[in-house]
C-alpha positions in Angstrom: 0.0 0.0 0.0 2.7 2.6 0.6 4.0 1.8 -2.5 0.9 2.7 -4.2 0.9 6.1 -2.2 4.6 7.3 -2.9 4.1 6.4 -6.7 0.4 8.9 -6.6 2.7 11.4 -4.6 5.3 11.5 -6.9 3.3 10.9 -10.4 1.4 13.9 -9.0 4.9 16.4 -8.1 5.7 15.1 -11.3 2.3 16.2 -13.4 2.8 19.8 -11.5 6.0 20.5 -12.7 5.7 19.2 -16.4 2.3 21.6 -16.3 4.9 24.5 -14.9 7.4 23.6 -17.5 4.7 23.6 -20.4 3.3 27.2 -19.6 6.7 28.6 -19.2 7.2 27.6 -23.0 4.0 28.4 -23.9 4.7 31.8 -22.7 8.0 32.1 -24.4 6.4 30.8 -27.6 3.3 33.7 -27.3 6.5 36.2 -26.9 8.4 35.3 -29.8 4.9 34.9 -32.1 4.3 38.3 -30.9 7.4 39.7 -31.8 7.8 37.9 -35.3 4.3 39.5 -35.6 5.6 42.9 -35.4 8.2 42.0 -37.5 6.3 40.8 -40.3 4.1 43.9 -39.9 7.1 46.8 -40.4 8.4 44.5 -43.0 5.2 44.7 -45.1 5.1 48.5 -44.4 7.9 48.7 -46.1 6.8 46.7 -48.8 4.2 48.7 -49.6 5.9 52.1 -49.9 8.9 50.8 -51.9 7.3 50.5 -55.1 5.6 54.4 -54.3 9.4 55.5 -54.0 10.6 53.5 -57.1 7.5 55.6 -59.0 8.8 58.8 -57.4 12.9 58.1 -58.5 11.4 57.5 -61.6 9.9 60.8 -61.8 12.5 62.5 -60.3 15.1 61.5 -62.9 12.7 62.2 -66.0 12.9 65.9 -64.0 16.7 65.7 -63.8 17.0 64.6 -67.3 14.8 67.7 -68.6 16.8 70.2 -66.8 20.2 68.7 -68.2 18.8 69.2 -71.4 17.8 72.3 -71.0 20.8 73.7 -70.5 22.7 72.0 -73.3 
């Protein structure tokens, strides 16, 4: 019988501190999600006003180019 009741006691200390274990992870896991998140986020931000920049270069040279010839 005390057999039984050290192997329930220590199954049970054992189940606790896998459960601790698992929601430390978890909560490391939710951190770097989040962060990857935000990530993701500036990087499509910046995706988005690249081309609007390549546009404005392009326009911006045509400019350049007409002044140059201008003064020729």
């Amino acid at each position: 019988m005390n057999e039984i009741i050290v192997a329930l006691i220590t199954g049970g200390v054992t189940l606790v501190g896998v459960l601790i274990s698992n929601q430390k992870s978890q909560a490391v896991t939710e951190t770097k999600i989040d962060e990857l998140t935000r990530e993701v986020r500036e990087h499509n931000n910046f995706a988005r006003r690249v081309p609007v920049l390549e546009e404005q270069i392009k326009v911006i040279n045509h400019r350049i180019d007409d002044l140059e010839d201008a003064q020729k």
